[in-house]
C-alpha positions as CSV (number, residue, x, y, z in Angstrom):
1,X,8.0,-18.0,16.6
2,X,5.4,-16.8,19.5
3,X,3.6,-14.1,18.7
4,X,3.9,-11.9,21.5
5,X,6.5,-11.5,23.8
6,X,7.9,-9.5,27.1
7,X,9.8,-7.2,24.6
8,X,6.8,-6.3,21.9
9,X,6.7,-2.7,23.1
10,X,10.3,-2.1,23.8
11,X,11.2,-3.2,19.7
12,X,10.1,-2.3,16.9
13,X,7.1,-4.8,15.3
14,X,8.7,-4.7,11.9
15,X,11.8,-6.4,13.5
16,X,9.7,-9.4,14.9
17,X,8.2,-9.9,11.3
18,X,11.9,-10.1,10.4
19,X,13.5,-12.4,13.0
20,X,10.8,-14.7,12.3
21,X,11.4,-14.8,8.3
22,X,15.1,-15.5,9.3
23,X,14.1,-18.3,11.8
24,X,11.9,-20.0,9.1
25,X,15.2,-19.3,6.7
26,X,18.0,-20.3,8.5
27,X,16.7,-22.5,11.7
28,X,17.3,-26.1,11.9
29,X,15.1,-27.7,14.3
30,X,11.7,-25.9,15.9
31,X,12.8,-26.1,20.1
32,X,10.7,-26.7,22.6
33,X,11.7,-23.7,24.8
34,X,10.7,-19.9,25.0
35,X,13.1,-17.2,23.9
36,X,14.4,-15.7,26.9
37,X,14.1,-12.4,27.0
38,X,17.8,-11.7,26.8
39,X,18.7,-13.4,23.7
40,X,15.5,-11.9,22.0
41,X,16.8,-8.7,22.9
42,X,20.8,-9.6,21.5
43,X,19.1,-10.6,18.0
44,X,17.0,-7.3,17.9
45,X,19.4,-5.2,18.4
46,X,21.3,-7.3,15.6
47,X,18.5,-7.1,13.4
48,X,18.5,-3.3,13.6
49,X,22.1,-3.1,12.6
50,X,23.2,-2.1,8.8
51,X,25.7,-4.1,7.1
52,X,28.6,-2.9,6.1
53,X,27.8,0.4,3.1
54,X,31.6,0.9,2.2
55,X,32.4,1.6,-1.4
56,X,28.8,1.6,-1.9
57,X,27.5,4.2,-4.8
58,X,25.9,7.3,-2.4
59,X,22.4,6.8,-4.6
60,X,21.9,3.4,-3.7
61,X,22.7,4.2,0.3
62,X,20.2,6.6,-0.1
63,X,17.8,3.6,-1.6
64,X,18.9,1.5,1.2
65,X,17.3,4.5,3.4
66,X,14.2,3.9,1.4
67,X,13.8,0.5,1.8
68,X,14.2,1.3,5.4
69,X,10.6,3.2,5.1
70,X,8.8,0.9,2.4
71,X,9.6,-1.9,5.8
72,X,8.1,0.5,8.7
73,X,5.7,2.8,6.4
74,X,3.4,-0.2,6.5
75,X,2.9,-0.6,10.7
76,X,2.5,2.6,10.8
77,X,-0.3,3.4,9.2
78,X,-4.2,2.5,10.4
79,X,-4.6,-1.2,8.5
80,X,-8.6,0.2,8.9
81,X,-7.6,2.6,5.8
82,X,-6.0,-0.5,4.0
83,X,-8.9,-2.4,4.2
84,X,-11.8,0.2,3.7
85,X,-9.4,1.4,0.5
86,X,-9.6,-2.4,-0.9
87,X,-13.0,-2.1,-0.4
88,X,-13.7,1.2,-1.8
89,X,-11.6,0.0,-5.3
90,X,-12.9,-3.2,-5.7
91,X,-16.5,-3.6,-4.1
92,X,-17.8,-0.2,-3.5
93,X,-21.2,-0.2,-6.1
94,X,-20.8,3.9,-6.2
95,X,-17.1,3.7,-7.5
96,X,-17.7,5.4,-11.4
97,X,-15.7,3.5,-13.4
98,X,-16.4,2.3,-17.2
99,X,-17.4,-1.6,-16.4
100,X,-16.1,-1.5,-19.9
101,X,-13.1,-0.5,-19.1
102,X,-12.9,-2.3,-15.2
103,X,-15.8,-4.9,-14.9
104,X,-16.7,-6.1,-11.8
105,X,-14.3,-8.9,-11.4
106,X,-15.6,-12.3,-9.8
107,X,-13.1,-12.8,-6.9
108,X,-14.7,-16.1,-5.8
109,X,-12.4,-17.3,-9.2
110,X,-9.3,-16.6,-6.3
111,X,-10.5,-17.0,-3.1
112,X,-13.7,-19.5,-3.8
113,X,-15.7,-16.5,-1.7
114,X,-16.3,-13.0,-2.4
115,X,-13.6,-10.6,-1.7
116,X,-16.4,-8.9,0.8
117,X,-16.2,-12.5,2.6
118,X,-12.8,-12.6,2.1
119,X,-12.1,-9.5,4.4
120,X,-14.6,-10.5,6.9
121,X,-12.7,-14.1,7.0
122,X,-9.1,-12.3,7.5
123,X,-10.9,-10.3,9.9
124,X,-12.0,-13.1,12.2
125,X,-9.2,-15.1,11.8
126,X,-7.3,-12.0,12.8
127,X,-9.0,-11.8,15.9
128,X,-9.0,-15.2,17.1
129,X,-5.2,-15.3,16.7
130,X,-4.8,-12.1,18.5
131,X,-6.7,-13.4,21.1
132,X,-4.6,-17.0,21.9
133,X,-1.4,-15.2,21.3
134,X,-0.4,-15.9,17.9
135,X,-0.3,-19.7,18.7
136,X,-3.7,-21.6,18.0
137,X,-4.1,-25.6,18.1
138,X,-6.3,-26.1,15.1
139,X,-8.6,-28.4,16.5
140,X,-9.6,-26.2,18.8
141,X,-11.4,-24.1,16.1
142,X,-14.5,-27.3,16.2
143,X,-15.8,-25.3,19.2
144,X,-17.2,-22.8,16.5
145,X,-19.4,-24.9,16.0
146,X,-21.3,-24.4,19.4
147,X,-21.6,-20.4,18.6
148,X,-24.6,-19.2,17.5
149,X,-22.4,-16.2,16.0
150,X,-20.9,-18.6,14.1
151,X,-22.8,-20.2,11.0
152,X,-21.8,-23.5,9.0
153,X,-21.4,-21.2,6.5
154,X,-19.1,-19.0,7.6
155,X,-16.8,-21.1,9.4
156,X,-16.4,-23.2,6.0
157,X,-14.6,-19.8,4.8
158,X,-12.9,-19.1,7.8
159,X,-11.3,-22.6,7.6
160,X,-10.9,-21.8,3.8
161,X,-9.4,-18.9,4.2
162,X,-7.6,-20.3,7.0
163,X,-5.9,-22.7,4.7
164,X,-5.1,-20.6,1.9
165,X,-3.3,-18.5,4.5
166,X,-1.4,-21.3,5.8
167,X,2.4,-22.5,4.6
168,X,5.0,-24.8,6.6
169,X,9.0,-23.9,7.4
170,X,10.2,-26.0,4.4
171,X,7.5,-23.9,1.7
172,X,8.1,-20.6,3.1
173,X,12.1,-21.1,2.4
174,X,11.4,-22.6,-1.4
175,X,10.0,-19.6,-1.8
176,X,12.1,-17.0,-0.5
177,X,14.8,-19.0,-2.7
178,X,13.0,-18.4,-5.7
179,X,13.6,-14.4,-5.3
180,X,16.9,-13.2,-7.3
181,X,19.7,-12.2,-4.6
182,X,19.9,-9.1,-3.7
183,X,23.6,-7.6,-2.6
184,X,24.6,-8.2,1.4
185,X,23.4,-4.8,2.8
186,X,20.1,-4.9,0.9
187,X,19.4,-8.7,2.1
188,X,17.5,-7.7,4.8
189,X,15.1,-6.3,2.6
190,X,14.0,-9.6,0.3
191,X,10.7,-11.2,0.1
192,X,9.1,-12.0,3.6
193,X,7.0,-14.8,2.7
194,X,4.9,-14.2,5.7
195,X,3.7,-11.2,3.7
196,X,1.8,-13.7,1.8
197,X,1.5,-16.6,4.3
198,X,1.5,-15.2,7.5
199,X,0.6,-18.6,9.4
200,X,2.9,-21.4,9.6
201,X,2.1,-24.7,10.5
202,X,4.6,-26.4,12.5
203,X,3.8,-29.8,12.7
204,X,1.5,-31.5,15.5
205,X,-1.8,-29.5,14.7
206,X,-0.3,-26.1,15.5
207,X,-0.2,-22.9,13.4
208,X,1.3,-19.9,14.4
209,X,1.3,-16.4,13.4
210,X,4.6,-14.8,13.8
211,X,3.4,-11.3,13.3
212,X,-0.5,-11.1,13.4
213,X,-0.1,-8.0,11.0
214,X,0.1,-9.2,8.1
215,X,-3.0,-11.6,8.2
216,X,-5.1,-8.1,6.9
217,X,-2.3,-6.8,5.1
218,X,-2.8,-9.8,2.8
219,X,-5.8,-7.7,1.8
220,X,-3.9,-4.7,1.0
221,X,-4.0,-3.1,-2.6
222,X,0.0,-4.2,-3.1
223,X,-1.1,-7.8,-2.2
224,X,-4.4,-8.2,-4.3
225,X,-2.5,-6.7,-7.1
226,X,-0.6,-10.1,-7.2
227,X,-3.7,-12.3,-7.3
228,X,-5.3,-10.1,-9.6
229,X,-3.0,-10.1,-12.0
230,X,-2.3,-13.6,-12.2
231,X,-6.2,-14.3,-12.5
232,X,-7.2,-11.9,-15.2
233,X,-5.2,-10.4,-18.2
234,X,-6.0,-7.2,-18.3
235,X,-6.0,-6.1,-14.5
236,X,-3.1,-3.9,-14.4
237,X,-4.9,-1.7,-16.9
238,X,-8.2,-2.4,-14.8
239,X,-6.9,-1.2,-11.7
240,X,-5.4,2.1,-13.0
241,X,-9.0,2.8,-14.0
242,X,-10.0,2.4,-10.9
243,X,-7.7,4.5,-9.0
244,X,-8.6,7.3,-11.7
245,X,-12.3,7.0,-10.8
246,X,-11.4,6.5,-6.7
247,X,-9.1,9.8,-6.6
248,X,-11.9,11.5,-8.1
249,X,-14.0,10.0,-5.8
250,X,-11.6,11.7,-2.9
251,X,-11.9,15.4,-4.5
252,X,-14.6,15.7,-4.9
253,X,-14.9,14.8,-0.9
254,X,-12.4,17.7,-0.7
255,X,-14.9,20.2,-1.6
256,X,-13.3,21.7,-4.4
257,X,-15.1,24.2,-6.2
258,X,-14.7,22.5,-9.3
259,X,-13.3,19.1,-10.2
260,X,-13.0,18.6,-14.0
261,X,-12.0,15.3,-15.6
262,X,-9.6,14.1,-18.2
263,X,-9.9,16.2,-21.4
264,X,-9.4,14.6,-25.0
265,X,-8.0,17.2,-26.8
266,X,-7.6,15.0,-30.3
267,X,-9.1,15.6,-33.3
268,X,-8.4,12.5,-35.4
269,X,-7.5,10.4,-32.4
270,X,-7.5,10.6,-28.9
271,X,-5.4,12.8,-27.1
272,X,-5.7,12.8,-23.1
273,X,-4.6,15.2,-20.3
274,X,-4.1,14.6,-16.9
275,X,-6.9,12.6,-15.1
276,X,-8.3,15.2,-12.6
277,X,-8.1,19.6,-12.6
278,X,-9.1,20.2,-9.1
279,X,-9.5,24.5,-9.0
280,X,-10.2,26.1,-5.3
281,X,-9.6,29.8,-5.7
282,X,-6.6,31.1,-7.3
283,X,-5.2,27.6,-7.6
284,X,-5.8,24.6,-9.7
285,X,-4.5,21.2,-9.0
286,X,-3.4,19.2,-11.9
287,X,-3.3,15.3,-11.2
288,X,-2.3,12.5,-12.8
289,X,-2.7,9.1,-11.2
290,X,-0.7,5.6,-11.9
291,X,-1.7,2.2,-10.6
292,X,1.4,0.6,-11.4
293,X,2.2,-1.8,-8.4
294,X,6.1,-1.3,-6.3
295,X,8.3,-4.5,-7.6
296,X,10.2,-6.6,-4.5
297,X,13.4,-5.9,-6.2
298,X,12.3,-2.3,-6.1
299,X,10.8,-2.4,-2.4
300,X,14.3,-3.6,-1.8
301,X,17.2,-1.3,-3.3
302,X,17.6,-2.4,-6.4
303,X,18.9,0.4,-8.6
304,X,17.9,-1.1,-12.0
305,X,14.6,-2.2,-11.0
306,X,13.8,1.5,-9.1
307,X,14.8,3.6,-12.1
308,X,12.6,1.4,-14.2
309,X,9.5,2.1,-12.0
310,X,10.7,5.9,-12.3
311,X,10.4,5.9,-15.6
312,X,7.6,3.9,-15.9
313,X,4.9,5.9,-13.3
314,X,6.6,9.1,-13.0
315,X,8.3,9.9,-15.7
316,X,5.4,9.4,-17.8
317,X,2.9,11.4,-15.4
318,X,5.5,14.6,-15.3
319,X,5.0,14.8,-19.1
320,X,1.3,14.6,-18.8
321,X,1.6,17.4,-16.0
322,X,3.4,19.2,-18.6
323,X,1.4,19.0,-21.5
324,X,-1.8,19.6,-19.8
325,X,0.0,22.7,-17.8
326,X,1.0,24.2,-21.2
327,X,-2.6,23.6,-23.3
328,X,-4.0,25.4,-20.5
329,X,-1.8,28.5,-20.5
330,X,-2.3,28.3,-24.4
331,X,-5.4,28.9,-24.1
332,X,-6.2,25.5,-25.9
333,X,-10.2,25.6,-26.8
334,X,-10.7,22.4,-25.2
335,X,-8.8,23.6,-21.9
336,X,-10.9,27.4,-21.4
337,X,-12.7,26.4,-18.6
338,X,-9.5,26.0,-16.5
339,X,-8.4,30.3,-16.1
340,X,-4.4,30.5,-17.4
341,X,-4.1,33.2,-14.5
342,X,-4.5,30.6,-11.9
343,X,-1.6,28.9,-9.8
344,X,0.0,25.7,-11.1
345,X,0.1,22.8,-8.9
346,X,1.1,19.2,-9.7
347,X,0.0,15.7,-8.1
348,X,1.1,12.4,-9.3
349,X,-0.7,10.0,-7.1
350,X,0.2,6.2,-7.2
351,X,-1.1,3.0,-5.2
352,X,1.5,3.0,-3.1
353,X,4.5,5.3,-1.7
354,X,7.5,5.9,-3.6
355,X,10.0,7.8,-1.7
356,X,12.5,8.6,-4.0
357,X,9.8,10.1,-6.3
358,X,10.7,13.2,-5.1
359,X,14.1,13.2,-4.8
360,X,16.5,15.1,-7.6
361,X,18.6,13.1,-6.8
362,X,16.7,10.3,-8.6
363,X,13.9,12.6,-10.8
364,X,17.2,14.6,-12.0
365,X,16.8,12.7,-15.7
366,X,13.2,12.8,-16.0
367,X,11.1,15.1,-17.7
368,X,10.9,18.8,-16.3
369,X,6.9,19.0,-15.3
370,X,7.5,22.4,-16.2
371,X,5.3,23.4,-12.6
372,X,5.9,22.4,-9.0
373,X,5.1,19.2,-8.7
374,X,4.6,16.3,-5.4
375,X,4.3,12.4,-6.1
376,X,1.9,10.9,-3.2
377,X,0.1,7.6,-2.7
378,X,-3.6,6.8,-2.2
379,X,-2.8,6.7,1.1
380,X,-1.5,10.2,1.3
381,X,-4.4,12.0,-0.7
382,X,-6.6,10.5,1.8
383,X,-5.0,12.3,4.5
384,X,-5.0,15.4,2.3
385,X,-8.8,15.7,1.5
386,X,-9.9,15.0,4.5
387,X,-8.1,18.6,5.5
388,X,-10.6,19.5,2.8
389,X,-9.3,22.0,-0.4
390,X,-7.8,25.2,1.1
391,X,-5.9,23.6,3.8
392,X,-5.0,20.4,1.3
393,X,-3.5,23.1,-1.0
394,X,-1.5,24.8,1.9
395,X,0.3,21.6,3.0
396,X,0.7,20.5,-0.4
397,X,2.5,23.9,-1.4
398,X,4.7,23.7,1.8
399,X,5.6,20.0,1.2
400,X,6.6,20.9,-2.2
401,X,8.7,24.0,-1.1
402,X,11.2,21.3,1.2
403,X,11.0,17.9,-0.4
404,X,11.3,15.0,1.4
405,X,11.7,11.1,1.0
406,X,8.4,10.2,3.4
407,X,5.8,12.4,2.0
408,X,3.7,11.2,5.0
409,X,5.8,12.8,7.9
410,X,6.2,15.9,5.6
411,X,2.1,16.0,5.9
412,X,2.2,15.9,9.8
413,X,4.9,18.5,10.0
414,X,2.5,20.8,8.4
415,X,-0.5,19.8,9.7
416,X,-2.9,22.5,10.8
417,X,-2.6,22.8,15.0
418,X,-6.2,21.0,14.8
419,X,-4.9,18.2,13.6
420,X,-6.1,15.6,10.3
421,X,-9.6,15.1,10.4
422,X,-11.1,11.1,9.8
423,X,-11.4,10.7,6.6
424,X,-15.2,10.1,6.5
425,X,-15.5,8.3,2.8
426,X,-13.0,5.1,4.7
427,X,-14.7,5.4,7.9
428,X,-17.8,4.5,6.1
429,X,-16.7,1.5,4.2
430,X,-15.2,0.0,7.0
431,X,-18.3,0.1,8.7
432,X,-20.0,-1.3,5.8
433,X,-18.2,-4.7,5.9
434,X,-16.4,-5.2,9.1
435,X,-18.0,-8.1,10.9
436,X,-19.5,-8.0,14.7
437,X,-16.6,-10.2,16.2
438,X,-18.1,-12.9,18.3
């Protein structure tokens, strides 16, 4: 369960998160002894088999294919836009959202710090694991105390956080047993409880981190969600506020030359349209955004579970993209200031990707949006606005024109030659709250 190893470039890091969730599953005894080389290498290549797919329906191989994606889509991103997006949603003072609607939640009522803390915690715990390899002797941490980088104060919430990050061999399995089965070629795919508790301690004083990744990625939107929710009732509502108010936020960083919010087109009660008209010459950009948060079961295959979220997110956000689209070319009074003449566009943006969102394969039985539409992530916009509005609308139009399961290597095929630009709103807030590292 070391860390790093001779092979970490040659494999893919997914796989090592893997290997170590079956070791904590199926091990018996913790062995003195390295891995050699060789046999890491045999159970890698094992791990990057598929089981057997025979007699299996073609929709749910092509869900297996997915769940393929939600496991690398994750290392392959910048964890720096992970972070600075958790930051922007949930700490950032400029974010306009109705405190009526999405107060500023209290996060020390989870963590017993503030999620600004939190992050800078993770963050140094991070790097001190990086540093001994992924295999740290607790005790050692007492020589904190002779840093002057290093206050009483904040290494009480690194040991905190530390400990709330922390689960043995015998925990991590009780929990992985309390996820319903999944069928033998979607196995691979269940819980990794190291998404949640990526140290182990295994015995003696010693914690280990089998993949250092995932000690920030317990700060990730899809993580949070989990604490969140569990905390305080009405979060799931809360948090589609705020990624309303946030993808506004990213428009407007687009430079659009106009970026009108929802309309309520009701007369004795209210009556919404999409979240966001973005116009930039002869097109306008209706979007509709969802916060809804990916189930396991969903992450992983399951057919039931993935045409629920379907129909949940974006069914329900192509009928909005409908509505709105025909008010407007109705010439609804409420809807004049967006011209009928213009091109139609369509964005559903969730928290997170969902790669069979556009897929007729699976979008065959919902609601027509009655105008080309693309379902994308926060993660995805981000890369989008930062093109800024002309070019955003190009690639979006070209994306749409050959759909794809990974919306995100549909974006760099039709990147500009230049290239994305940074995306300057995350680049700021990670600056804002990343800690000097001692």
């Amino acid at each position: 369960m070391k860390a790093f190893h001779p092979l970490k470039n040659q494999y893919s890091q997914w796989a090592f998160a893997g290997l170590a969730r079956e070791s904590m599953q199926y091990g018996t005894e913790l062995r003195s002894n390295k891995v050699s080389p060789k046999a890491m290498a045999r159970m890698l290549y094992l791990y990057g088999v598929a089981d057997s797919i025979e007699g299996v329906p073609q929709e749910e191989k092509y869900l297996m294919i997915g769940s393929y994606q939600y496991e690398q889509y994750k290392f392959q991103i910048p964890m720096f836009s992970e972070i600075a997006r958790t930051y922007l949603l949930f700490c950032d003072p400029d974010l306009q959202v109705d405190p009526l609607l999405a107060p500023q939640r209290d996060w020390t009522e989870i963590f017993g710090m503030s999620l600004e803390d939190r992050l800078q915690a993770v963050a140094l715990i991070e790097a001190i694991m990086l540093a001994v390899g992924g295999r740290l002797i607790k005790d050692d941490l007492s020589i904190l105390k002779d840093d002057p980088a290093y206050s009483e104060v904040r290494i009480a919430k690194l040991m905190q956080t530390l400990e709330d990050l922390t689960t043995t061999v015998e925990s991590s399995r009780e929990m992985a047993s309390q996820v319903p089965g999944l069928p033998e070629h979607l196995k691979r795919f269940a819980l990794n409880p190291l998404t949640r508790y990526p140290i182990v301690d295994i015995g003696e004083g010693i914690l280990v981190a089998p993949q250092p990744f995932y000690l920030m990625h317990t700060l990730s939107i899809g993580n949070l969600y989990y604490r969140g929710f569990k905390a305080w009732k009405n979060f799931s509502s809360e948090l589609g506020y705020r990624v309303e108010a946030y993808v506004g936020k990213q428009l407007e960083y687009a430079q659009f030359e106009q970026v009108l919010s929802e309309i309520d087109y009701g007369t004795k009660s209210p009556k919404l349209s999409v979240d966001w008209f973005a116009i930039f010459d002869d097109t306008v950009l209706l979007i509709e955004c969802k916060g809804a948060k990916i189930s396991q079961p969903a992450l992983s295959g399951d057919p039931d579970k993935t045409y629920k979220l379907l129909e949940k997110s974006i069914d329900k956000a192509r009928g909005q993209l409908k509505n709105s689209s025909e008010l407007i070319l109705g010439e609804h009074e409420k809807f004049r200031a967006i011209p009928k003449h213009l091109k139609q566009l369509g964005l559903i943006v969730t928290t997170e990707p969902i790669h069979c969102a556009n897929d007729s394969m699976f979008t065959g039985n919902l609601q027509n949006p009655g105008i080309p539409c693309l379902a994308i992530s926060l993660g995805e916009l981000e890369r989008l606005t930062a093109l800024g509005a002309e070019k955003m609308i190009q690639v979006i139009s070209k994306v749409i024109d050959g759909p794809t399961w990974s919306v995100h290597n549909a974006i760099n095929e039709h990147l500009p030659e230049d290239g994305t630009q940074t995306n300057q709103i995350l680049a700021d807030a990670y600056d804002k709250f990343y800690p000097d590292l001692p």
